[in-house]
N, C-alpha and C positions, 0 to 999 in steps of 0.2 A: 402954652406949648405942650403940655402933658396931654391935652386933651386932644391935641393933633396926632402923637405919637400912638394912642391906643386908636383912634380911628384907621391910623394906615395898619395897624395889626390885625383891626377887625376885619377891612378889606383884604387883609393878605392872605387871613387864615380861610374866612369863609370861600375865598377864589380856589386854594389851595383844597380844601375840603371839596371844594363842586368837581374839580379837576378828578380827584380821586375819585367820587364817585362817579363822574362822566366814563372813565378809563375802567372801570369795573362791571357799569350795567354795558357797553359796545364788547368789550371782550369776552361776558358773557354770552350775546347773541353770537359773536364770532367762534365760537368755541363749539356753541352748541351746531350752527349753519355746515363746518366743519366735519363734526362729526356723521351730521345727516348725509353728506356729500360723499365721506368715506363710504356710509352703507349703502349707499346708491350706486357706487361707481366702484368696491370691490367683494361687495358682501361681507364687511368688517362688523363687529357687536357694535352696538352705541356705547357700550360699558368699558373697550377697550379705549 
């Protein structure tokens, strides 16, 4: 039974762990797409 209970943690955490990284490299690209879009369409810095 031990050995069941640290497999659904191993599953839990590495799902958890992908999640966060998944949610961190898309919101990078979205951040940056964002910004380029700002300087395209009012003349904003990319730094603002």
């Amino acid at each position: 039974m031990g050995n069941l209970f640290i497999w659904i943690l191993i599953i839990l955490g590495g799902s958890f762990s992908l999640l966060i990284c998944l949610y961190m490299f898309v919101s990078m690209f979205v951040v940056f797409f964002y910004k380029v879009y700002r300087k395209i369409s009012y003349h904003k810095s990319l730094y603002d």
